[in-house]
C-alpha positions in Angstrom: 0.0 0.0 0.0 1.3 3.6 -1.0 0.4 6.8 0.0 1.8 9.8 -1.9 2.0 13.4 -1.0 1.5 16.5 -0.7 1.7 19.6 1.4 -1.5 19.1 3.3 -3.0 16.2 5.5 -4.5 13.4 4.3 -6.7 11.0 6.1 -8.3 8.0 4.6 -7.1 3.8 4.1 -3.8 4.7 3.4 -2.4 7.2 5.8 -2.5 10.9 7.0 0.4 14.0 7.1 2.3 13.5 4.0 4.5 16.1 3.2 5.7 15.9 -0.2 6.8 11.9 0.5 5.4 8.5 -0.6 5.1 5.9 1.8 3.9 3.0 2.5 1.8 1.1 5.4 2.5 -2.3 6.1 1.2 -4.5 9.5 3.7 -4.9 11.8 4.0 -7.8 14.2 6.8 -7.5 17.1 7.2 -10.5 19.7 7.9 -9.6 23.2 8.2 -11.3 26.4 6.1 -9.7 29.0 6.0 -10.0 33.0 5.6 -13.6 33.2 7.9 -14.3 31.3 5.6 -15.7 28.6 6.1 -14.9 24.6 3.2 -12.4 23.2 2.5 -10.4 20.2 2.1 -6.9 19.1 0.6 -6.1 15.8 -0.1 -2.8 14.3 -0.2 -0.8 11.3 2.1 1.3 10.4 4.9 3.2 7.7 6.3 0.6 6.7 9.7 2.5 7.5 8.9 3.3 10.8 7.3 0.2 13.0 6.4 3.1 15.6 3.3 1.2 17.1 0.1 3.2 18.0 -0.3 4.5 21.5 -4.2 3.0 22.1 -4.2 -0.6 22.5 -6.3 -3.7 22.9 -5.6 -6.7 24.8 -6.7 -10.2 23.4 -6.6 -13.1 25.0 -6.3 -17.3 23.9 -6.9 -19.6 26.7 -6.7 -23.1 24.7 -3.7 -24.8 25.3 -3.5 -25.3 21.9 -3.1 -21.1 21.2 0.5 -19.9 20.3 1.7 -17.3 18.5 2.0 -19.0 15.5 -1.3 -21.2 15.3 -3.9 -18.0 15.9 -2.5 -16.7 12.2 -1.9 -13.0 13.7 -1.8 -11.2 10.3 -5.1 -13.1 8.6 -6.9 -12.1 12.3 -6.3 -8.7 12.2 -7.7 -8.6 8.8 -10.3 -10.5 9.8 -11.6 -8.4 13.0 -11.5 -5.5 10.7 -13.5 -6.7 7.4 -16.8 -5.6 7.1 -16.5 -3.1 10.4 -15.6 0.4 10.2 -12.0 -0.5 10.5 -11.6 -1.8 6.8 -11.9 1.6 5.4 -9.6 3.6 8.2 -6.0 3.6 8.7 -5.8 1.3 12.3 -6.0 3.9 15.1 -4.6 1.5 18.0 -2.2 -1.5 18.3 -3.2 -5.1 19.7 -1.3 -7.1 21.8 -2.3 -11.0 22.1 -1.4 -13.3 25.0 -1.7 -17.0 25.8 -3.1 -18.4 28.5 -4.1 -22.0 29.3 -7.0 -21.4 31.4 -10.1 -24.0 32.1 -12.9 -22.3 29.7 -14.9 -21.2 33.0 -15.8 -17.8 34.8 -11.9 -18.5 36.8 -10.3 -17.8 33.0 -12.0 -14.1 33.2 -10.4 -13.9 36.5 -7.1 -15.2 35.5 -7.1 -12.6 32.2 -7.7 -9.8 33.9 -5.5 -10.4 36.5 -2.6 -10.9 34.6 -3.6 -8.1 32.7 -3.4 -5.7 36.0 0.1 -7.5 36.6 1.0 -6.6 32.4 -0.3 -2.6 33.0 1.7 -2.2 35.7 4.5 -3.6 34.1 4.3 -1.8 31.0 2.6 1.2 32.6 -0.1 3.4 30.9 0.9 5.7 27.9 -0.2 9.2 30.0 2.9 8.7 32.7 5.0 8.0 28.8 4.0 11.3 27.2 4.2 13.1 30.7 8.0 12.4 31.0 8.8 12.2 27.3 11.3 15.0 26.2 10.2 17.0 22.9 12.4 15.7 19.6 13.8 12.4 21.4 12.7 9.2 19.8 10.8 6.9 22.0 12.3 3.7 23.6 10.7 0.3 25.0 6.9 -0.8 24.7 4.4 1.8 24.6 2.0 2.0 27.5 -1.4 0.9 28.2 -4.8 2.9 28.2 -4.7 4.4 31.6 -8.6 4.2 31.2 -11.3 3.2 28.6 -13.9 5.6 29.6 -14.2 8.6 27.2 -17.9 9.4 27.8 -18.7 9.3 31.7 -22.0 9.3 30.9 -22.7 5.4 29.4 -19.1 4.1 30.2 -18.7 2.8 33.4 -15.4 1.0 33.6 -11.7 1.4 33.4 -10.6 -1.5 32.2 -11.5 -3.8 28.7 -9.9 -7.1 27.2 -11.1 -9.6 24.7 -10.8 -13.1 25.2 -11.1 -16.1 22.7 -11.6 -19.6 24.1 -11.4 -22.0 20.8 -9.0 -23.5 19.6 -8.9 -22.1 15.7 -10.8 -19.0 15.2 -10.4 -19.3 11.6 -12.7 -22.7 11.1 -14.6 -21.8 14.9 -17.6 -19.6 15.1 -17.3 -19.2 18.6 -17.6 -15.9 19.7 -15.1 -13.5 21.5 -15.8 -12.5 25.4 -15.4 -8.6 25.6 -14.9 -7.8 29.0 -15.5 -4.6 30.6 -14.3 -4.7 34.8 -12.6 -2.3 37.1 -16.3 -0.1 37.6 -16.4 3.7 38.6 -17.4 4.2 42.0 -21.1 3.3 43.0 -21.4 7.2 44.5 -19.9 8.1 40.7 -22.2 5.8 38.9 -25.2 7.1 41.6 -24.7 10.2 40.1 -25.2 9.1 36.0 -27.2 6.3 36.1 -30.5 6.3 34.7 -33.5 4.7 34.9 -34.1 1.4 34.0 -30.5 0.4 34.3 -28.7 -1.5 37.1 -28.7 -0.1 40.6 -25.5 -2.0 41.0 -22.6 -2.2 38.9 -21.2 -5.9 38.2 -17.2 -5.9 38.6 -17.3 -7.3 35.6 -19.6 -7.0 32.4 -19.3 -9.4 29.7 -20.5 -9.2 26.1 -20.1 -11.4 23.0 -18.7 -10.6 19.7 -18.2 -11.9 16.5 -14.6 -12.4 15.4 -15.2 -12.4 11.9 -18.1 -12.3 9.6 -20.2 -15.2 9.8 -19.3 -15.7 13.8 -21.9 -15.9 16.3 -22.4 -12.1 17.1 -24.2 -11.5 20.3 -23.8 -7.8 20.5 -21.7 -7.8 17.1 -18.4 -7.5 15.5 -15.8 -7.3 18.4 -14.2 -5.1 15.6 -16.7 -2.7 15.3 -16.2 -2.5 19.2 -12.8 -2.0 19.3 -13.2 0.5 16.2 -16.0 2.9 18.0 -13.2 2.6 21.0 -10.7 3.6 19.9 -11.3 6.4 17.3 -11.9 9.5 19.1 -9.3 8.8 21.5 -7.0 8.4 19.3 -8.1 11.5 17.3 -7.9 13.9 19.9 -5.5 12.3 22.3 -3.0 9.8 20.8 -2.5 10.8 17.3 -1.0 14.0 17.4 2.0 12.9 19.7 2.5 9.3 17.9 2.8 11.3 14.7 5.3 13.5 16.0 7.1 10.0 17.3 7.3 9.2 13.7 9.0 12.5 12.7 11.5 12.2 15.5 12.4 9.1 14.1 12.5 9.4 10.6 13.7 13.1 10.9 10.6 14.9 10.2 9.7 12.8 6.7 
C-alpha cells in the first residue's frame, strides 16, 4: 500500500500527514516477552519505514492450550476483525497485543485474564505517565504504554478496564464468539450520580458481552471489531495521534 504526498493532511485507508513523500503502510508484528515471562505479540499498522506502534491498545486473550503465536494466524486475524466493520476503510487507530493463557474455559479464566492483565499494566505502565515524561524531539524507547482508562464518555461508560478473550482452539474454522470484558467499575457514588433509569442499581465488577470475530461468527452484541473501532477512534483522534505522529517525525527526521 502507497500513499503519496502533498503539502496538506490526508486521512483515509492509506495514511495521513504526508509532506511531499510516498510511503507505505504495512502491519507490523513484534514479539515480546512480558512480566511472566511468557512470549506475546504486538501487531499494528504502520509506515512501513517506521514500525512506531500506535499509542491505544487492545488486549486479546487465547486460553486453549492449543493457542500460540504461530497457530492463531496474527496477520489473517487482524484482517479479519476489521473486514466488514468500520475499520476496513480507516487507517488502524490502536495496536493489539495478544497473550496465551491456558486457562479451564470457565468464569476463573476471566479472572485469570484480567489479572494478569493488572500484573501486564503495571508492568508496562499506561501511555499518559509516557508522554508526561517524554522529552520533545527524542525518539521513543521500549513498549508503549497501556490505556490508563477506557472511559471517554462518563456518561454510558462505566469502567476502566477492557480485554477480549477467545476460548477456541482455531478461530479461523470456529464460530465461537469472543468475550469482551468490561471490569474495574467507577465508583457506585460516581455511577449514583449518572445512572439512569431502567438500568442497574448496582454495577457488576465485571460486564461481559459477545462478539463476533469475523463475519459469519456468532455475534451477540456484534463485530468485536466494530467495538474496538468505535473505542478507539476518538481517542485516538484527539489524544493519541498527534504525539505518535510526532514520534514518527522524530524518528525518521521529520519525513
Amino acid at each position: 500500500m502507497t500513499t503519496h504526498g502533498d503539502d496538506s493532511s490526508v486521512t483515509g485507508r492509506e495514511g495521513t500527514r504526508t509532506r511531499n513523500r510516498i510511503y507505505r503502510i504495512k502491519p507490523h508484528i513484534l514479539p515480546f516477552t512480558e512480566h511472566s515471562n511468557t512470549q506475546s505479540l504486538l501487531l499494528f499498522e504502520g509506515r512501513e519505514s517506521c514500525p512506531l506502534p500506535p499509542l491505544y491498545t487492545f488486549s486479546l486473550y487465547f486460553t486453549h492450550k492449543a493457542a500460540n503465536t504461530t497457530t492463531i494466524h496474527p496477520l489473517d486475524l487482524f484482517t479479519a476483525i476489521r473486514r466488514g466493520t468500520p475499520l476496513q476503510h480507516y487507517p488502524c487507530p490502536f495496536r493489539l497485543e495478544f497473550s496465551f493463557l491456558s486457562t479451564p474455559s470457565s468464569p476463573t479464566s476471566d479472572e485469570t485474564c484480567i489479572s494478569h492483565y493488572h500484573a501486564e499494566k503495571q508492568h508496562q505502565g499506561d501511555y499518559t505517565a509516557q508522554l508526561a515524561s517524554r522529552t520533545p524531539g527524542s525518539s521513543p524507547t521500549g513498549l508503549p504504554g497501556f490505556v490508563p482508562s477506557y472511559i471517554d464518555n462518563p456518561s454510558y461508560e462505566f469502567y476502566h478496564g477492557l480485554l477480549f478473550i477467545y476460548q477456541g482452539a482455531g478461530w479461523r474454522t470456529e464460530k465461537e464468539a469472543v468475550r469482551c470484558d468490561s471490569f474495574d467499575p467507577i465508583s457506585q457514588d460516581e455511577y449514583d450520580g449518572v445512572g439512569e433509569e431502567g438500568e442497574e442499581e448496582v454495577l457488576e465488577g465485571v460486564e461481559i458481552v459477545m462478539g463476533a470475530v469475523k463475519e459469519g461468527d456468532e455475534g451477540g452484541a456484534g463485530r468485536a471489531g466494530t467495538r474496538m473501532f468505535e473505542r478507539a477512534m476518538r481517542r485516538a483522534e484527539n489524544e493519541t495521534g498527534e504525539v505518535w505522529q510526532e514520534g514518527v517525525d522524530d524518528i525518521v527526521g521529520g519525513f
